[in-house]
N, C-alpha and C positions, 0 to 999 in steps of 0.2 A: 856049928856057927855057920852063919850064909854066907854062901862065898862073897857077898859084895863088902861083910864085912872083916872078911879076913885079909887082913895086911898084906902089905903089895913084896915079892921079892925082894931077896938083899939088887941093891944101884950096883951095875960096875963100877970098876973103879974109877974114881976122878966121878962117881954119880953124888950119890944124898941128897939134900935138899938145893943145897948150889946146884949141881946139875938139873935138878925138877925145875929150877926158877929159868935156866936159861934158855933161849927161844930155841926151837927145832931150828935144824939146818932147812933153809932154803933152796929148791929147785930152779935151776935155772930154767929158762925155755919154754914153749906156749905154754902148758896146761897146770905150773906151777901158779898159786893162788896161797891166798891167805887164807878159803877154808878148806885145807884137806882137814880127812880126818885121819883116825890111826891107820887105818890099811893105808894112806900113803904116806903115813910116817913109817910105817912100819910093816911089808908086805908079809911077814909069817904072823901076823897076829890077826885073830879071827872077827867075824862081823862082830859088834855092838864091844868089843873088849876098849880098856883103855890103854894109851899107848903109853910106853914105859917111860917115853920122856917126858908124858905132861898129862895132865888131867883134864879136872874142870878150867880148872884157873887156865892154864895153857889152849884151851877150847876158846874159854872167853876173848883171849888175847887173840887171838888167829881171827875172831871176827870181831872186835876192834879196829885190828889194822883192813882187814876186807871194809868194814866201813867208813873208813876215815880215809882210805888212800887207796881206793880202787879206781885203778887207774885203765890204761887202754886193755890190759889181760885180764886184772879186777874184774873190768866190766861186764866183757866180754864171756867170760867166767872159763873160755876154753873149752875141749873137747873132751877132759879129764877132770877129776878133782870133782869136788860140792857143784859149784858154775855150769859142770856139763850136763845135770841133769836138770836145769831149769830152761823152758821156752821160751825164742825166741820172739821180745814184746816189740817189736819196730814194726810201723803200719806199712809202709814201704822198704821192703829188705832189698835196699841198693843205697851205695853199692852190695851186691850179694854176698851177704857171709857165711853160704855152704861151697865159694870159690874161691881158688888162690889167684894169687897175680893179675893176671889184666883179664881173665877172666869174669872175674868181682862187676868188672864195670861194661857187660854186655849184657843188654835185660833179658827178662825172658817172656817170651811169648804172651802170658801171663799178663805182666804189666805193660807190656805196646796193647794189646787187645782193649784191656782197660782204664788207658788211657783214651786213646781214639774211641772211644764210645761215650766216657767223659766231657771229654772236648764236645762231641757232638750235643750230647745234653742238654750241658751249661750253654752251647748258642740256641739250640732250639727253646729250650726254659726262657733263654734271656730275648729273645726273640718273642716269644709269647708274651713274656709279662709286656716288655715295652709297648707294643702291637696291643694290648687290652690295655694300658695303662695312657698310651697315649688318644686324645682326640683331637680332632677336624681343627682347626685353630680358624677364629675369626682372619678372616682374608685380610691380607693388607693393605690398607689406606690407598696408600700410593697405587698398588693394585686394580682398586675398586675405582680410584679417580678418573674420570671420565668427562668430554666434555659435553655442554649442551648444546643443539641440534637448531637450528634454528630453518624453517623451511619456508619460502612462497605459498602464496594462496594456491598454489595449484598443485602444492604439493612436494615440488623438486626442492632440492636443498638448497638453501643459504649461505649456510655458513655454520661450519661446528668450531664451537669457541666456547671460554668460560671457563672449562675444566682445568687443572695442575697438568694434567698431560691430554694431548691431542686422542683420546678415546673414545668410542661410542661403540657399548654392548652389543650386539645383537645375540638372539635363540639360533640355534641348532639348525633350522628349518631355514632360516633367513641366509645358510650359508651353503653355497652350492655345494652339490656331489664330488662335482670336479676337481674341489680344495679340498674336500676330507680327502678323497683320494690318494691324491699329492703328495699333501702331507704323512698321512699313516705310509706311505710306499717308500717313500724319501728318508723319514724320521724312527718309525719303529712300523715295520709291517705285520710284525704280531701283537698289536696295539689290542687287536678287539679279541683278544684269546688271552692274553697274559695275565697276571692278578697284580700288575702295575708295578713292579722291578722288571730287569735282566741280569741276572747273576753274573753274565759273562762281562755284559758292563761294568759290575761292580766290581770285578775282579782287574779292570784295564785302567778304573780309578785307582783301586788301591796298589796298582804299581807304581802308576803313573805319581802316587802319591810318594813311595819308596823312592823312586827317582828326584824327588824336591823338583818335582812338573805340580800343575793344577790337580786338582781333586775330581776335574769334571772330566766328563768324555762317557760316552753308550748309555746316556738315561734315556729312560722311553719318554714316553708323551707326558705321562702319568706325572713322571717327575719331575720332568720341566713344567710342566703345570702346577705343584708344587712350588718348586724354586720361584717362580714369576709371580702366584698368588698368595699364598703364607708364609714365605720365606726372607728374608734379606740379602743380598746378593754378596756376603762375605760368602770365599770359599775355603771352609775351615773344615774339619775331619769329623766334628761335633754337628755342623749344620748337614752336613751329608748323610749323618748316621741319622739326625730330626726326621731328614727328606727321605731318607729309607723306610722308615716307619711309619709316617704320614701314608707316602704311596704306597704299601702293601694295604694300609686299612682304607684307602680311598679304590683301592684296586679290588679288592673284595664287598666292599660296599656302594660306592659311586656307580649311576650308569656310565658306559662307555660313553655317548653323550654328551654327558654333563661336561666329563673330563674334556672333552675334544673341542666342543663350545669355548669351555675356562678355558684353553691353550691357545686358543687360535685369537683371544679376546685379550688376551693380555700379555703374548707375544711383542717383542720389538722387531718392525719390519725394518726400518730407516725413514729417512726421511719427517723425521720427527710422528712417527706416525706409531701408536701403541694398540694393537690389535686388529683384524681383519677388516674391520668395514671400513676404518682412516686410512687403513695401508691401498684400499681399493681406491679410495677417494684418492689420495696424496699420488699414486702412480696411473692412477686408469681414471682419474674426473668421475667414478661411475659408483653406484652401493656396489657392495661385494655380492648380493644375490645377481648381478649382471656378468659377474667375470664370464669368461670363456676358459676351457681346459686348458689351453695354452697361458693366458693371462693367472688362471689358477698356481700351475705350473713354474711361474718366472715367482708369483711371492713366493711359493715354498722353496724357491732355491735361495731368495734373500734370508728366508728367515736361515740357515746355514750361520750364516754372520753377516749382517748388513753395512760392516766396516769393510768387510772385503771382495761384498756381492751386490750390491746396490749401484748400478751404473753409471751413479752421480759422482761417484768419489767416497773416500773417508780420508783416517787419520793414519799418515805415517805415509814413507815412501812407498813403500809395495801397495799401496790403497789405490793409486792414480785411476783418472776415471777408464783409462784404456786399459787397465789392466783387469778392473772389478767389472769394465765391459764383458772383459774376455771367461774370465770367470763364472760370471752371470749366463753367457752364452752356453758355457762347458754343462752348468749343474743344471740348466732348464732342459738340454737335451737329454739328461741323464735321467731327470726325474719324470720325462716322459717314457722312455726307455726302461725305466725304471718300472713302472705303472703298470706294464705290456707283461715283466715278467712275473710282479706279481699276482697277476690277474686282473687287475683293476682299468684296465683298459685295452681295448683288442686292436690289431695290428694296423688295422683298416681305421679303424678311427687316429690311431697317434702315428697315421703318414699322410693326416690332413696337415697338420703341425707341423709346417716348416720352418716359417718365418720366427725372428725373435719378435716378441710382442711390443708394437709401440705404445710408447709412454707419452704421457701430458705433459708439460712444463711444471712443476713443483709446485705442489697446493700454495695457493695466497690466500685461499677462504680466509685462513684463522687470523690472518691481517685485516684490520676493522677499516677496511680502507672504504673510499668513498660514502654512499648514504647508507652505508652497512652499518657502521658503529651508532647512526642513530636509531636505524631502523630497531636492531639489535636491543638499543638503551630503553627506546621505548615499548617494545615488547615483555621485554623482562621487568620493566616496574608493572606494568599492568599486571604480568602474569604473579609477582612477589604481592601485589595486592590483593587478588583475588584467592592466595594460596595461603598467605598470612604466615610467608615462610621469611625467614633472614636472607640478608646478602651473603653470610659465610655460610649456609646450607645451600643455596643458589650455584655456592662457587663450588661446590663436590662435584655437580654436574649430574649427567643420568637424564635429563631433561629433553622430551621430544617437543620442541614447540613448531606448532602450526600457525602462520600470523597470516594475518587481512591483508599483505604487502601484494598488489602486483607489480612485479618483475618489469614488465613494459612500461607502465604509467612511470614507477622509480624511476626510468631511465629516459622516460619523456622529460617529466619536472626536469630531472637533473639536466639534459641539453637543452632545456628552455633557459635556464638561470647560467649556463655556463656559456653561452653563445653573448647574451644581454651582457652578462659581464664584461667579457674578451672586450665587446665594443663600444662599451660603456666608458672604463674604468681604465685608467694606464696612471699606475703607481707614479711609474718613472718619471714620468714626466710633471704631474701632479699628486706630489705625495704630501703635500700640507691639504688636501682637500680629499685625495679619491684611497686613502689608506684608511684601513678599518670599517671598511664599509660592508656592510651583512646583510645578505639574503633568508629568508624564512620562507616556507609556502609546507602548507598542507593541502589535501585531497580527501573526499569523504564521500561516501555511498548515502546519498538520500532517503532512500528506501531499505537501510538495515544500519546505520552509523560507523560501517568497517570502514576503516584506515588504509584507501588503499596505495598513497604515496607518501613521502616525503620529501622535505630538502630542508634538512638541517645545518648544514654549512659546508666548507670542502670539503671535508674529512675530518677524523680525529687523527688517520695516521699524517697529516697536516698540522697536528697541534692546536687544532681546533675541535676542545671537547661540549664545547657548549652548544645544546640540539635550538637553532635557533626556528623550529618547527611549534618547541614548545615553549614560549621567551616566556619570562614575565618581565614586568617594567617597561614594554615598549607601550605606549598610548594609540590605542586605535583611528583617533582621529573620525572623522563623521560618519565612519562605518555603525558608529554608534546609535545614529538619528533612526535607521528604520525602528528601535525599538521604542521612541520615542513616541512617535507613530503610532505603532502596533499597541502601545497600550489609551492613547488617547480613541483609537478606534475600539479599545475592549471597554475602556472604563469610563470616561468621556472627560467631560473637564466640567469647571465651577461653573461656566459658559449656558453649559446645554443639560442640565440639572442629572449629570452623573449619566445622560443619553451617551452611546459613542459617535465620533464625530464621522465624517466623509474626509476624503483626501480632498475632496472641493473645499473646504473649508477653509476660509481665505484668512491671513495676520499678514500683521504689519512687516516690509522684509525690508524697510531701508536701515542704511548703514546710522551704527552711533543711535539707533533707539534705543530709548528709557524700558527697562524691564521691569516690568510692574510682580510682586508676592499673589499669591492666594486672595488676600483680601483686596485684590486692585489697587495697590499703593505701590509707590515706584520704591525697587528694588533698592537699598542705600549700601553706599560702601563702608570703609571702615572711617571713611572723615565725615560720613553722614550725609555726603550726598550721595545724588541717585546715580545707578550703575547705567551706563550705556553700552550696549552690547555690538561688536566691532564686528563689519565682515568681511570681507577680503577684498571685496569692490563697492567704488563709493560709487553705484550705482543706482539710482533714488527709485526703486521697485515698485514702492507705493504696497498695493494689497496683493499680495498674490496666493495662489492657493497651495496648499501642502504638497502638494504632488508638484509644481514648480519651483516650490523651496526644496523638494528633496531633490528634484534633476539638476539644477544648479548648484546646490551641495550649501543655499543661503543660512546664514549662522541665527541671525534677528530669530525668524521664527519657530525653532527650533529652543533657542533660547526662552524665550516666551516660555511655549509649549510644554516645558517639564513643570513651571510652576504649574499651569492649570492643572495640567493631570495630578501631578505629584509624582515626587521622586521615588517613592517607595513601589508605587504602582510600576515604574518604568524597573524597578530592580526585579520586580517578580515577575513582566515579564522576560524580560533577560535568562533571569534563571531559571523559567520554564524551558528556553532554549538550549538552554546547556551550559549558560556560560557561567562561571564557579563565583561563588558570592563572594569568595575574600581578595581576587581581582578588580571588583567594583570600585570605583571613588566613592568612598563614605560622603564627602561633602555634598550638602544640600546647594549647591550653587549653580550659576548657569554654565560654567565649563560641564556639567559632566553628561547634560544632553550634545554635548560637540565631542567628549570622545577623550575622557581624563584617566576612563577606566585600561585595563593593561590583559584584558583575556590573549591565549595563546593564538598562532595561528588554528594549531586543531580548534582546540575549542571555537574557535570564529568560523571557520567551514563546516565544525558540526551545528553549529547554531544558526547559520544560511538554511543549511541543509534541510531546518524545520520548514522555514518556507517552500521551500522545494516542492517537500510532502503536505502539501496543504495543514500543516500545523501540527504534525505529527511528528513525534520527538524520539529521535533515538541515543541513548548515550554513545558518544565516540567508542569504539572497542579496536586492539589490532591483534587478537588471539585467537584462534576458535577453538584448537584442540593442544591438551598437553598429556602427554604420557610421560611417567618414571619405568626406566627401564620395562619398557615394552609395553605395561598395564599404562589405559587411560586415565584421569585425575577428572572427579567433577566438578561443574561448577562452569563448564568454559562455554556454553550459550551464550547465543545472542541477545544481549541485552533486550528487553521488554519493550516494545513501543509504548509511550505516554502521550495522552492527548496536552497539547499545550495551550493552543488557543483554537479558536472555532476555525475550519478551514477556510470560511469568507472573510478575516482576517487575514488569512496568512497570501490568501489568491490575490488580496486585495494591496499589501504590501509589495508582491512578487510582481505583481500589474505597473507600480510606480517603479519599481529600479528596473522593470525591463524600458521603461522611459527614458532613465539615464543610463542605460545602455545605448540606445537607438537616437535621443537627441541631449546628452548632458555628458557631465564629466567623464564618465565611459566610454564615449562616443569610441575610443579604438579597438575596444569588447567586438563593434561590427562585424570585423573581419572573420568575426566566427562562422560566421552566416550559417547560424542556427538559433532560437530562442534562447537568450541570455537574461537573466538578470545580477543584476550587482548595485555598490555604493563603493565608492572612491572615499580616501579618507585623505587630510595631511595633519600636521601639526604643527607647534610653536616651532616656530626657528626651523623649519625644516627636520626636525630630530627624527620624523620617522613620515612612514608613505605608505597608505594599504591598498588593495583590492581586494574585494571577497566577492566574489558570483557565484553564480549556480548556473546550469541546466536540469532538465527533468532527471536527471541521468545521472549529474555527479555537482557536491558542491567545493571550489576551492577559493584558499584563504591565500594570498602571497604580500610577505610583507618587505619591508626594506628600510634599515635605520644605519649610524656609524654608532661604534661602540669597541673598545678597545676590549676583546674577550680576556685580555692576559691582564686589563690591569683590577687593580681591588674595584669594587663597587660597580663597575662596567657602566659608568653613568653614560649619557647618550650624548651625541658632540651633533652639532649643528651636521646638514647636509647641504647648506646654501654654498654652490660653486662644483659640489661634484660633479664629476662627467665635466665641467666644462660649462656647466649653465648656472644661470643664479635660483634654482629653486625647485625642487622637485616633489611633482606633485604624484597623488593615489591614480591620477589617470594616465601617468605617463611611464614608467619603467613598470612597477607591479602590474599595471594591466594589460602592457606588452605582455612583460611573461606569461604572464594567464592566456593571454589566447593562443599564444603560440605549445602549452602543454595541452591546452583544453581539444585545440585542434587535432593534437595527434594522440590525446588520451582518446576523444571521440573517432576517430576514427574507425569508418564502416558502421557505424554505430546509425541507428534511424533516425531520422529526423522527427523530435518531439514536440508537440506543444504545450505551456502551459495550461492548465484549468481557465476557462473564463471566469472572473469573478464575478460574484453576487454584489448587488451594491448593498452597500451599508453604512447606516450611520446617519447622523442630520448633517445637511451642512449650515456652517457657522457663517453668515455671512456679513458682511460689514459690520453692519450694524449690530452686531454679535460678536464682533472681534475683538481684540485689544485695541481701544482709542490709540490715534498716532503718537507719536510722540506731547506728551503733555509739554505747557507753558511751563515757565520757570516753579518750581514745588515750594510749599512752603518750607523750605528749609534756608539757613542761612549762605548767601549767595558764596561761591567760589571764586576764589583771588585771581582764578584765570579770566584772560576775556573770553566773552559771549563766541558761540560759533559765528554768529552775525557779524562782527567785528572786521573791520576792513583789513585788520595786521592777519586775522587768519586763511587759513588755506586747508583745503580741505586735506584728509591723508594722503599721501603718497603710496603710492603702489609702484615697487622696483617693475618695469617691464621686464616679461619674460626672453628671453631671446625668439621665442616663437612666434612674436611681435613683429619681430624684424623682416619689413618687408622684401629687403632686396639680398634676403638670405637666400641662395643658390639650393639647397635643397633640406628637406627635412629628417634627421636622425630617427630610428622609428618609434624614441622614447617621447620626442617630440611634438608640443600641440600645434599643427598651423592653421588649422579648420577655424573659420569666424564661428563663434556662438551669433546666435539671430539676434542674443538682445545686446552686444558690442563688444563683451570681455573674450575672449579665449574660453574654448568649450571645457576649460578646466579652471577659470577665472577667480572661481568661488571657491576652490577648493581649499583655503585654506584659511587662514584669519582668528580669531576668534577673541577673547578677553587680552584688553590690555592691562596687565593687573592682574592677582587671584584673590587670594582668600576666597570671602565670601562674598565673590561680586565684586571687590571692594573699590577699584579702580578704572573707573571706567575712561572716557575721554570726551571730552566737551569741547572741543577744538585742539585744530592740528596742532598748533604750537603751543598754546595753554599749561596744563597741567602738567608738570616734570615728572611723572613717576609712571609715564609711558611703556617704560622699558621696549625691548623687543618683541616686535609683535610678529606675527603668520608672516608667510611669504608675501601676502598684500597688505599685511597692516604697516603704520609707520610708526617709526621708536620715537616720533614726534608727542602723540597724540598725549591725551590723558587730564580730566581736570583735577586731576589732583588726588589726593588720597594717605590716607594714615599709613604714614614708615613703617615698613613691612619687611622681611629681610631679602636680601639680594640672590632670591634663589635662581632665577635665569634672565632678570630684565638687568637693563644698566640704567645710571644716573637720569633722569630727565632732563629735559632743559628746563631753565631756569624757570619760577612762577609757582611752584606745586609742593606735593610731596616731595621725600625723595630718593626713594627705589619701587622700582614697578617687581612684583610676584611674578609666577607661573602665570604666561601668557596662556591667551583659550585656543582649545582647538577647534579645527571645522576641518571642513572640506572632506 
């Protein structure tokens, strides 16, 4: 039989099967476990035998209990027993279990080795992925904000304004030696050799971090060019780590360059001033390509901290300006000092540099003060129109504008208007008359249309934003007649069969004539009788010729004169000149050969201007050149010269208002003494006053009206009483001003002549003109009496004070010169319809007709025969007999 199946020996006693069933005795102590087997149940019993106290079933139970309750020696399995012969499965054996006691817990060589090389890994791995993972981030907004540039025709700067922050780009080139210097010596000297970290820095951050300090401290250039241009200025542990990995990949890839440009560009100096070239302007008045080493030197100590290096002061007590003096002095010395030992400057050049560098008084540029904010306004529409860009793209900034402004002229205009003022005008004392009273005048290059003055108002940082250079609404008054003129000499009239006429050509100029339509039929108003055309003086002229109706500024012929031609003839030429069709008066009536229409000053100086140029037309411009960051923009030429009308037209025009310069309502233009020509304008009620003249050389517009700019609608308020007098006329304050700029715009300037003119034209003569005044019309007669009539009187004309003979001396707005034919050499200048609509109200005797309203400085609010109730836009009640309200009175003069 085989031994495995022969029966197991007699049990000792107390054995049999109870004893087979009951568990082996348990070992205390490490290496006791739940699977021994018999050799340690049993050490005299040989390998693979079974042990007398238990078999299978007692095997089975031994690991059982090993697996259901293996516990810390269970697990362990000990150094004896089943347990000891299995390997140890733990990835990291620590604490060490081939150790006892405190042993267990000192590692071994082993694991420090491969840990520290781990660590190393995982940052160079995580260092790599982020460093490929991360890119260049669009720069930010705030960053990129910049303002725009605004410079003089000659080139110097203006004014930088426009932008969210006071900034203006510049390239690498545009920024001296002496600052890169500085800066890389001062800020990070190993700038052009590093790959855009310092380890050591990063390592004084993240103390500095440990300590619950700031995060910042020892970034190089790299990264502070980061933080400023793609970053946000939280300083959090996250945005630092962004900035770490940014500049390593900006450091290995960016030129040196780039970076130093980007830092120096969008740096904060102080002084409200965001990058190199505004921090040069805001402390040195100068671009940044002018600093000096030394001036180099003093920014790169501001930029340190400008709250505690900026000499002007900052925030907080330790900030005082004697302190950030002191400071300022300390780091300028240092970072020249500094320069010598990096090599970036030799011993002999930085002990030129003694002095601390002086400063300019604190930029005001970016304050829109004086004729800046118009100059400014009107640059950037033109420039937004020719760009076809938005006002919110405009205001990003980046913009180099070049404008047509000279510097001197601006500041002539402007002490021309500001001197007349002073002596003009005292609120104080006359503030129901001399308050809200506004200056306008432009200036214009004849020979290319460039803009090269203005006077928009006193300022906008004055609260006055309205450019009163560019008005609309004011009525130009008779400045309007030369083109009335100008197209009767191009087109001709019904008269002389479509021939053009001569300035000889003589119409009827007395006061209160019937103005006859197209078909020679008298002019009717809206009650259906005929219009009489009102002029400032009732002085009975009889025939006179064109070129004496325009020296005198007389309304009659002029009135006339638009029917024969026609009014559309007179809008084209107009608008040949420059001046914009939708400031025209639409209406076909006789105010608007007197000056109904409301062109700008520009526009009326660039529209002389063609006269100037023998007929040559230039559109107004004030830009010549724009650049976005650095690159030129096209499109910014000089506008195209256009032929406008023949130059023996234009010679021939320029020849009559150099007359009323030399013997008419100009007469104070004299004082220029040099070839002048011009046209004085006035209007209803005083509301406005022009001059527009020229020389060969330059043409200007100056106007003058009251108008409350702060209230709605800015309607126009009478001027009668301003200054002190009862009425102001186009030859009296406007054409002061004018020569008093004109004088010191020309200055040194040669004395020019105009062109002699060609004559041209037929003249109309008597017998060719408009019949006088006709007999009573067939129409049904007027409820007023007859002018004949014994109760009437002819209009009243208010005497000017310039009248007054035993006046002590003359203001120099003032007219006291006798005209030769008895009014004041500004007599005529103003007057015009009493009445509007269409003609509708004319006057047929002084007391007559009540719907007179207000008329010109010499008309009378008597006058009027009458006429169809019309609304009460500026006349008042009449007297009794008539209508009753008189319209928009006509302009002249």
């Amino acid at each position: 039989m085989s031994e495995h199946r022969r029966k197991p020996p007699q049990q000792a006693q107390g054995g049999g099967r109870a004893a087979s069933r009951r568990p082996a005795p348990q070992r205390s102590g490490r290496g006791a476990g739940a699977g021994h087997d018999a050799r340690a149940a049993s050490p005299s019993a040989s390998y693979g035998e079974q042990s007398p106290s238990g078999g299978r079933v007692e095997s089975r139970r031994a690991a059982q209990r090993g697996s259901a309750g293996r516990g810390r020696d269970g697990a362990q399995s000990g150094r004896s027993g089943t347990g000891a012969s299995r390997p140890n499965r733990r990835l990291v054996n620590y604490p060490r279990s081939d150790r006892d006691g405190w042993k267990r817990f000192v590692p071994s060589w082993k694991l420090v080795s491969g840990t520290t090389l781990g660590f190393f890994a995982v940052i160079i791995a995580g260092a790599g992925i982020g460093i490929a993972m991360v890119s260049t981030p669009d720069a930010n907004k705030a960053a990129q904000a910049q303002n725009n540039v605004f410079y003089w025709a000659d080139g110097s700067q203006m004014v930088a304004t426009g932008g969210s922050m006071n900034r203006q780009i510049v390239q690498i080139d545009e920024i001296p030696l002496s600052m890169r210097n500085a800066v890389i010596a001062a800020e990070n000297e190993s700038f052009e050799t590093d790959k855009g970290v310092d380890p050591m820095g990063i390592a004084r951050a993240v103390v500095n971090m440990a300590k619950g300090g700031s995060t910042q401290g020892g970034s190089t250039i790299t990264q502070q060019y980061v933080k400023n241009n793609f970053l946000d200025s939280e300083q959090t542990l996250k945005r630092k780590v962004t900035e770490l990995f940014i500049s390593i990949r900006l450091g290995l890839t960016a030129p040196k360059d780039e970076v130093l440009a980007g830092y120096l560009n969008t740096a904060y100096y102080g002084r409200d001033a965001y990058g190199i070239q505004a921090a040069s302007r805001a402390y040195f008045g100068k671009d940044c390509k002018n600093l000096t080493p030394s001036e180099s030197a003093f920014l790169a100590s501001v930029l340190k901290g400008p709250n505690l290096y900026n000499p002007d002061g900052g925030l907080g007590t330790a900030a005082t300006p004697e302190l950030n003096e002191q400071r300022a002095r300390q780091r300028w010395a240092w970072v020249l000092d500094r320069e010598v030992v990096v090599g970036r400057m030799d011993q002999a050049e930085r002990a030129k540099y003694t002095e601390f560098p002086a400063r300019v008084e604190s930029e005001q540029a970016r304050g829109l003060s004086g004729q800046t904010g118009y100059l400014v306004e009107t640059a950037k529409q033109y420039m937004m129109r020719k760009l076809h860009i938005s006002a919110d793209k405009m205001a990003l900034g980046g913009y180099q504008i070049r404008t047509t402004f000279d510097k001197a002229r601006v500041e002539a205009l402007s002490k021309a208007v500001d001197a007349t003022r002073k002596d003009f005008l005292d609120e104080k004392r006359r503030p129901d008359t001399d308050t809200h009273v506004q200056f306008g005048a432009a200036s214009v290059d004849p020979k290319s249309g460039a803009i090269v003055a203005l006077y928009g108002g006193p300022g906008m940082d004055k609260k006055h934003f309205t450019n009163n250079a560019d008005t609309q609404g004011v009525p130009v008054g008779s400045t309007w007649k030369p083109y009335v003129l100008a197209a009767a000499m191009e087109y001709g009239t019904q008269n002389s069969d479509g021939e053009g006429i001569s300035v000889d050509s003589k119409y009827m100029a007395d006061d209160l004539t019937v103005i006859t339509n197209r078909a020679g039929k008298p002019l009717l108003g809206k009650n259906r009788q005929p219009f009489r055309q009102k002029n400032e003086s009732t002085t009975p002229y009889g025939y006179v010729t064109l070129n004496k109706a325009m020296e005198s500024s007389i309304n009659v012929p002029f009135a006339q004169l638009v029917f024969d031609v026609g009014h559309d003839k007179v809008r084209e030429v107009a608008k040949s000149t420059g001046i914009l069709e939708d400031s025209m008066d639409p209406n076909d009536n006789a105010s608007f050969a007197l000056g109904t229409s409301t062109p700008s000053a520009i526009r009326m100086a660039d529209s002389y201007a063609t006269f100037a140029a023998s007929g040559t037309h230039h559109e107004p411009f004030s830009v010549t050149s724009v650049k976005k960051d650095g690159v030129e923009l096209p499109g910014f030429e000089a506008p195209k010269p256009q032929r406008a009308m023949d130059n023996a037209i234009a010679d021939n025009i320029t020849k009559v208002l150099e007359n009323v310069v030399q013997n008419g309502t100009a007469i104070k233009a004299k004082k220029l003494e040099r070839p002048a020509a011009g046209k004085t304008g006035t209007t209803d009620k005083n509301k406005s006053a022009w001059f527009v003249g020229y020389t060969p050389e330059l043409s200007t517009a100056v106007t003058l009206f009251r108008s409350d700019p702060n209230a709605k609608g800015q309607s126009l308020q009478s001027m009668n009483g301003v200054g002190g007098i009862d009425s102001i006329h186009g030859g009296d304050i406007p054409t002061v001003i004018w020569t008093e700029y004109m004088r010191e715009a020309l200055k040194g300037a040669p004395i020019k002549e105009f062109p002699e003119p060609d004559e041209i034209g037929v003249i109309a003569h008597a017998s060719g003109a408009p019949s006088p005044t006709p007999s009573a019309p067939s129409v049904p007669p007027s409820p007023s009496p007859s002018p004949s009539s014994p109760s009437s009187s002819p209009p009243k004309v208010s005497p000017s004070p310039s009248k007054t003979e035993d006046k002590p001396k003359c203001r120099p707005w003032q007219v006291c010169e006798k005209d030769p034919d008895g009014g004041t050499t500004s007599g005529n200048d103003v007057g015009g319809l009493i009445g509007g609509g269409n003609g509708g109200n004319g006057g047929n005797g002084a007391n007559g007709g009540g719907n007179g309203g207000d008329a010109g400085a010499g008309g009378a609010a008597d006058g009027g025969a009458g006429g169809d109730p019309s609304p009460p836009t500026s006349g008042k009640p009449g007297r009794p007999g008539g209508g009753s309200w008189g319209t928009t009175a006509g302009v002249g003069g």
